[in-house]
C-alpha positions in Angstrom: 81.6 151.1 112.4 80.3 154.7 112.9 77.3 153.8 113.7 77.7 151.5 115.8 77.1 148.3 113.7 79.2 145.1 113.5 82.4 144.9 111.5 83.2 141.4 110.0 86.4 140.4 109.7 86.6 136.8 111.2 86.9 135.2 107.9 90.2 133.2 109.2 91.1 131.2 106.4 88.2 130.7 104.3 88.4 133.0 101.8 90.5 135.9 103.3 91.8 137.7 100.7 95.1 137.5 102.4 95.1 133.5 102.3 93.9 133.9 98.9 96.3 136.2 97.6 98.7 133.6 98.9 97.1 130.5 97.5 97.5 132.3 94.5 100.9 133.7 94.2 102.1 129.9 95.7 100.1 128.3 92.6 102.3 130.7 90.4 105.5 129.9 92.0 104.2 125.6 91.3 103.5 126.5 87.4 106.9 128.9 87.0 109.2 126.2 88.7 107.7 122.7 87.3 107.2 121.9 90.9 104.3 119.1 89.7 106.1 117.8 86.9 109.7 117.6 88.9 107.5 115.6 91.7 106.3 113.3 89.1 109.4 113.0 86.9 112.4 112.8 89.6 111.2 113.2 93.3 108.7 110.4 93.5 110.0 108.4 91.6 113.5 108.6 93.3 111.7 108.5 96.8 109.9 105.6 96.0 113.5 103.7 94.8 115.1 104.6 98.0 111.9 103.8 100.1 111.5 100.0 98.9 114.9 99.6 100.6 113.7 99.7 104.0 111.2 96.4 103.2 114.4 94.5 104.0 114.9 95.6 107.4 113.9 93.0 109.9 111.1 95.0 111.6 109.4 96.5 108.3 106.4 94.1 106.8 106.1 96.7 103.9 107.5 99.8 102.5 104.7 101.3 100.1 105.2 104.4 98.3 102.8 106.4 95.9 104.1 110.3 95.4 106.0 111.4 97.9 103.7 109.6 100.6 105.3 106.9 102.1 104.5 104.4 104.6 106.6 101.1 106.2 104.2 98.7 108.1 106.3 97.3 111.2 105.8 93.7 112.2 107.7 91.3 114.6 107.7 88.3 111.9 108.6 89.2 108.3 107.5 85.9 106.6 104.0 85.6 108.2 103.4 89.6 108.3 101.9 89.0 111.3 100.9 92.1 113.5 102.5 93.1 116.8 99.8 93.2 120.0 98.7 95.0 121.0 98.7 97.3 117.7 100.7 100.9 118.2 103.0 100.0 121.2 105.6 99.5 119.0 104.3 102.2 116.2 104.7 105.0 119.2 108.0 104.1 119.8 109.1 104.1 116.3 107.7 107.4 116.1 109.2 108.8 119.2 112.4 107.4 117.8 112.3 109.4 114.6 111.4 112.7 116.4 114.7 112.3 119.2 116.3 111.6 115.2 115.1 115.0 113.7 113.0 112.7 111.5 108.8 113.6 111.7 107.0 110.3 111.0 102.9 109.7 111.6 102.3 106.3 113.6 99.0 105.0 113.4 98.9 102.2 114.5 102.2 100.0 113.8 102.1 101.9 110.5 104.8 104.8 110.0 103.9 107.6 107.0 105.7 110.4 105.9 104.7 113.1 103.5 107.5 115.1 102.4 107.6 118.6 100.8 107.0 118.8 97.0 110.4 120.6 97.0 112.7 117.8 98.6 115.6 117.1 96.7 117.8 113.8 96.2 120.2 114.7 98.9 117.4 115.4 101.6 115.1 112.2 100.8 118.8 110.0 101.1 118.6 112.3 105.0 115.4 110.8 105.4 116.2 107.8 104.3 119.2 107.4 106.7 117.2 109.1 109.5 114.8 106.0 108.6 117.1 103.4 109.0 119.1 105.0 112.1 115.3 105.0 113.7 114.4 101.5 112.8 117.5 99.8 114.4 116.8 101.6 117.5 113.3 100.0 117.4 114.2 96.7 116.8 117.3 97.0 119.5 114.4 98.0 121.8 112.0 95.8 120.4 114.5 93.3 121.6 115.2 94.4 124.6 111.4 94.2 125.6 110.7 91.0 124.5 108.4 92.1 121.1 110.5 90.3 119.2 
C-alpha cells in the first residue's frame, strides 16, 4: 500500500479467512451437538412420517420425502395423477399461499419443496405441517373457485 501497489482483499466468500473461520467453528458446533446423527435418527425420520400425510389431501399427487427435503406434487385428479395446464399456475399460488401463511415453500413448476433447518424440532415440523395443510385448502378452495378443478 505504501507504494502505491494494489491491496487484495476481494476474496468474498471463497476462502476468506473470516467465512472460513466460520465454516469451521459451525462444523464444530455439528460434531459437539450430534446435529447429523439427530437429523438421521429423529428429524427425518419424523418429517418424513408427518409429510406422507399430506398425499391424502385432494390436491397433492405425491408427498416424497428424503432427509429433511420434502416435496408434494399438486394435481387436479388424484387417481390419474394427471398434471394441471398449463404447469405452475397453480404451483405459484400454492407458493404465494404459504408465504401470506408464514410458511417458505419452492414451486417449480406444480411441485412444492421445502428444506428445513438441520435444527428443527418435532414441535416446529408439526408448524410446518399445519402451515402445509392450512395452505393447501386455500389452494384447492381457489383452485375451485377458478375452475382448475
Amino acid at each position: 500500500i505504501d507504494r502505491g501497489g494494489e491491496f487484495f482483499h476481494g476474496f468474498t466468500y471463497s476462502g476468506h479467512p473470516a467465512a472460513c473461520a466460520v465454516a469451521i467453528a459451525n462444523l464444530e458446533v455439528y460434531r459437539r451437538e450430534h446435529i447429523v446423527e439427530r437429523v438421521r435418527e429423529d428429524a427425518a425420520p419424523y418429517l418424513a412420517r408427518r409429510w406422507r400425510e399430506l398425499a391424502d389431501h385432494p390436491l397433492v399427487g405425491e408427498a416424497r420425502c428424503v432427509g429433511l427435503l420434502a416435496a408434494i406434487e399438486l394435481v387436479p385428479d388424484k387417481s390419474s395423477r394427471r398434471l394441471f395446464e398449463p404447469r405452475g399456475e397453480v404451483g405459484v399460488r400454492m407458493r404465494d399461499t404459504c408465504t401470506r401463511n408464514g410458511l417458505v415453500m419452492r414451486a417449480t413448476r406444480d411441485t412444492l419443496f421445502i428444506a428445513p433447518p438441520l435444527v428443527i424440532s418435532h414441535s416446529e415440523i408439526d408448524e410446518l405441517l399445519s402451515k402445509a395443510v392450512r395452505s393447501l385448502d386455500e389452494t384447492a378452495a381457489w383452485a375451485r373457485a377458478e375452475g382448475w378443478l
